[in-house]
C-alpha positions, 0 to 999 in steps of 0.5 A: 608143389604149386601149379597153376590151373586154368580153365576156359571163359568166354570174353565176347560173343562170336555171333556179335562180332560177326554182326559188327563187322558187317557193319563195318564193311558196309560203313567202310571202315578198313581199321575196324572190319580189321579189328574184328577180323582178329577177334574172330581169329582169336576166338572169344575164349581165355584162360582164367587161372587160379593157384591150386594152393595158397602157398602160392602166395608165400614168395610175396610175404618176402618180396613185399613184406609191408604188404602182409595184411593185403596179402593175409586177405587174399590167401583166405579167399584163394582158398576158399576159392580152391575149397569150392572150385572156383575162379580167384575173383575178389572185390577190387583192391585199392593200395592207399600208401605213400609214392616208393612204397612198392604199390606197382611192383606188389600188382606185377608180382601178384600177377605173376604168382597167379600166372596171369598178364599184368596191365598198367595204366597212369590214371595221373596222364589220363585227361579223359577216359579214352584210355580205359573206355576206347573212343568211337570208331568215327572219330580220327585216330580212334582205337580201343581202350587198355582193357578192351586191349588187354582182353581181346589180344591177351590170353587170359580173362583174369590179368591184373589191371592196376591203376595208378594213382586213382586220386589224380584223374582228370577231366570234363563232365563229358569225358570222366576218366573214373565214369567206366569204372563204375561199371568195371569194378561191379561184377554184375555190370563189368559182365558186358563192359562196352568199348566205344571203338569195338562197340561188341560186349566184352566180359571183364567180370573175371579182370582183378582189379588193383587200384593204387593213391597216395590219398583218398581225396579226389575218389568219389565214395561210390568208387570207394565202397567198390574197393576194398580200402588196404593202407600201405605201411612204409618198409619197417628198417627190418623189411628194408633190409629184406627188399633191399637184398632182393633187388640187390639179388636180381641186379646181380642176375640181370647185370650177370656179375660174377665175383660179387658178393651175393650178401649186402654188407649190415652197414649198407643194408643200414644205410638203404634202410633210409630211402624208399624201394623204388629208390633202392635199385638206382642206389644200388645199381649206382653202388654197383658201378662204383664198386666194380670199378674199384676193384670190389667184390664187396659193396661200402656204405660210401659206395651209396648216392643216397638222402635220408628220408626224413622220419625213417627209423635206421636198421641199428645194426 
């Protein structure tokens, strides 16, 4: 059996914090002598949580089966993380793989084995770096960054933060959206990583970082040498097959159906082999729909609204 284990870690400096609100009442700024206020009701520790073995990965070889050499990776330094009872914290990752392919659910499933908080952030929306980094306390409408966010108002110092989309950030030489992560992704300097709204040193060395593009142009080879580069296959038509009855199982207990099949048919599962996973749950809910209300425990090939994906082996069944 796998538990997961957590021990304490302190994000910021209670001391500070204190310091920082005095500077914000004699400044009389309500919102952020607030904002402190929580921190200190929160106090400065978070749990950081690691597997206590590396069967707890296993799940995400049948829930992500195209991600099997990221995951290879990570079962071995889990454990050598548990061999020398320390924290689970590798290098960035950086999941290089067409749109569908699965890139956002592998970072919510991750987070979830390692029974932590999971963080998303659209890098394609980001025209600055105010998201990431917070904007100043003087500004109108100033608020802190997602991870400073996260760090502060979560539980745990080690959430999953994914970044999607990397290649498609924008913005001025003022305001680079990609200028925080270059201290982020460094252990060493992500130690005392500054919010510009909190202005108080948080410690986001324990945070794993899961960055997703669909190519590397735009990433700046610095960043590049920060991260740890995995190229994400498309879905074999075998592991199609797998995904597709995951999500088709997780319809069914969400939707709560009750004398449906539980098993997809081998000529529907041929059939989702052509399309994308991101693409599977709408078919298969739309799929769903059209069977129920026609009478069916069982789904058809003609129940499926799907386009073949070009270039995409089907299963053969």
């Amino acid at each position: 059996m796998t538990i997961t284990l957590a021990r304490s870690h302190p994000i910021y400096d209670m001391k500070e914090v204190e310091n920082a609100q005095a500077r914000a009442r004699a400044l009389k700024s309500p919102e952020l002598e607030a904002f402190y206020e929580n921190m200190l009701e929160l106090g400065a520790e978070r749990f950081v949580t690691t597997p206590s073995s590396t069967t707890a990965l296993e799940p995400l070889y049948d829930d992500c089966p195209n991600f099997g050499e990221v995951l290879d990776d990570l079962k071995r330094y889990l454990g050598l993380a548990i061999a020398g009872g320390a924290g689970f914290n590798v290098m960035p990752v950086l999941l290089l793989g067409d749109p569908g392919v699965g890139k956002t659910h592998f970072g919510k499933r991750l987070a979830a084995v390692l029974g932590t908080e999971f963080e998303f952030i659209s890098m394609n929306a980001l025209s600055a770096g105010f998201v990431i980094t917070g904007s100043s306390s003087t500004w109108k409408g100033a608020k802190c960054g997602k991870v400073a966010e996260r760090l502060v108002r979560g539980k745990f110092a080690n959430p999953v933060v994914l970044l999607d989309e990397v290649e498609k950030a924008t913005g001025s030489t003022q305001s680079d959206p990609m200028a925080a992560l270059y201290q982020l992704l460094e252990p060493e300097t992500s130690r005392a990583f500054h919010d510009e709204f909190i202005d108080v040193d948080l410690d986001a060395s324990q945070v794993f970082w899961v960055l997703t593009a669909n190519s590397l142009d735009g990433i700046p080879e610095a960043l590049l040498s920060r991260m740890a580069v995995y190229d994400v296959p498309s879905p074999t038509p075998e592991q199609s097959a797998v995904i597709a009855q995951r999500v088709y199982e997780g319809l069914l207990k969400e939707l709560r159906l009750k004398g449906v099949d539980e098993e997809l048919p081998e000529n529907v599962l041929d059939r989702l082999s052509d399309i994308s996973p991101r693409e599977m749950r709408k078919a298969l809910l739309d799929g769903l729909g059209f069977a129920v209300a026609a009478g069916r425990s069982s789904l058809i090939p003609d129940d499926l609204r799907v386009k073949s994906e070009s270039g995409k082996r089907r299963i053969g069944f």
